[in-house]
N, C-alpha and C positions, 0 to 999 in steps of 0.2 A: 491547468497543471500546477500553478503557484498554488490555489484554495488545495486541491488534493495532497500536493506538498505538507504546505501549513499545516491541515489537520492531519495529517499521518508523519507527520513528524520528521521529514524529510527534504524541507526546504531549504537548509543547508548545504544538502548537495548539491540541487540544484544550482546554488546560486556558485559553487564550486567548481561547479562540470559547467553551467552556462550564466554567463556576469551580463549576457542582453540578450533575451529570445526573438528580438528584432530577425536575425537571420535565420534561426530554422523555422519562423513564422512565414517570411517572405519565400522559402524555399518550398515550402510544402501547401500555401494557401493562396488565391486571389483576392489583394486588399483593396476597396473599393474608399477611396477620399471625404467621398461626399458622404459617406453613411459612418466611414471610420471602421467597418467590419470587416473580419477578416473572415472566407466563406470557402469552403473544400471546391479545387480546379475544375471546372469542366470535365467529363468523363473520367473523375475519377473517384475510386472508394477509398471511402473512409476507414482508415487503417489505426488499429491500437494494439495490437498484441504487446501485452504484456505477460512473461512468462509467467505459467500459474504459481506456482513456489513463491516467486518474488511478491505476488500480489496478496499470497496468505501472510507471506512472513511482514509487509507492510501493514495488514489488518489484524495480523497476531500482536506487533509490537504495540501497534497503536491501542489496543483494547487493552493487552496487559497493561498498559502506563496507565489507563485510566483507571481500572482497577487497584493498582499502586497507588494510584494519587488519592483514592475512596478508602485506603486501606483492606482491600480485600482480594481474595483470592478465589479465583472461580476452578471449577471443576471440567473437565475435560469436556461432559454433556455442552454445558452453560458456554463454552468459550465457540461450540462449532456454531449450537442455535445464534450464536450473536455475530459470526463472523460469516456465514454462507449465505446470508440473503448480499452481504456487503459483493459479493465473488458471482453473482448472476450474469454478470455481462460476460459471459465466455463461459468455458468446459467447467461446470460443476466437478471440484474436486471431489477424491472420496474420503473420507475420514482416515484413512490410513494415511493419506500425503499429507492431510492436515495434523494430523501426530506427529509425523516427522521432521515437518518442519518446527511446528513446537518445543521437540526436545534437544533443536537445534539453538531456538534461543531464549525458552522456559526453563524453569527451574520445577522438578515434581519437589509438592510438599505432601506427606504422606500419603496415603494410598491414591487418589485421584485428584490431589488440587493441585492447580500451578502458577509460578509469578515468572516474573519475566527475570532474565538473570542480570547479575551486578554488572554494572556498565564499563569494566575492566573485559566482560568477559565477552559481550556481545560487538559483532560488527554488521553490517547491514548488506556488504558482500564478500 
């Protein structure tokens, strides 16, 4: 959760919303001393839902900044090819919800490019 943080840009929250993951570790895993792991409880499944929206708009921001950071601006095509193989673990969005969330915190530059919007304008919920 911190490395996914870290790279999507997000660790700040975290560290926000939780300042020691010690308890919802111990809450939700079996930690074993001698090996130091922490391993999913006895008959139970492994659980991650993350809302789909949330997870484009985490892979949308993180791509747009990179592209920011290269100076460039990709095209609606270019941003879904780089972002949907990232969104495989769960319900493949369709390109429509991934436009929507983009124009929630995209910016269009004429007819099909886009940047991510000024950081006045954007929040992450």
């Amino acid at each position: 959760m911190i490395i996914k943080g870290l790279e999507l840009g997000f660790l700040d929250l975290l560290k926000k919303e939780y300042s020691d993951l010690t308890p919802i570790l111990l809450d939700n895993f079996d930690y074993d001393e001698k090996t130091e792991l922490f391993t999913i409880k006895k008959d139970t499944k492994f659980k991650s839902y993350i809302d789909v929206k949330l997870r484009i708009k985490y892979y949308l921001i993180s791509y747009l900044r990179r592209m920011e950071r290269e100076n460039k601006t990709s095209t609606f095509d270019e941003i879904v090819l780089n972002i949907l193989p990232l969104l495989k673990n769960g319900t493949t969005p369709e390109n429509q919800t991934i436009l929507t969330v983009l124009e929630d915190i995209g910016e269009r530059l004429g007819e099909n490019h886009w940047k991510l919007k000024g950081e006045g304008q954007l929040s992450l919920f």
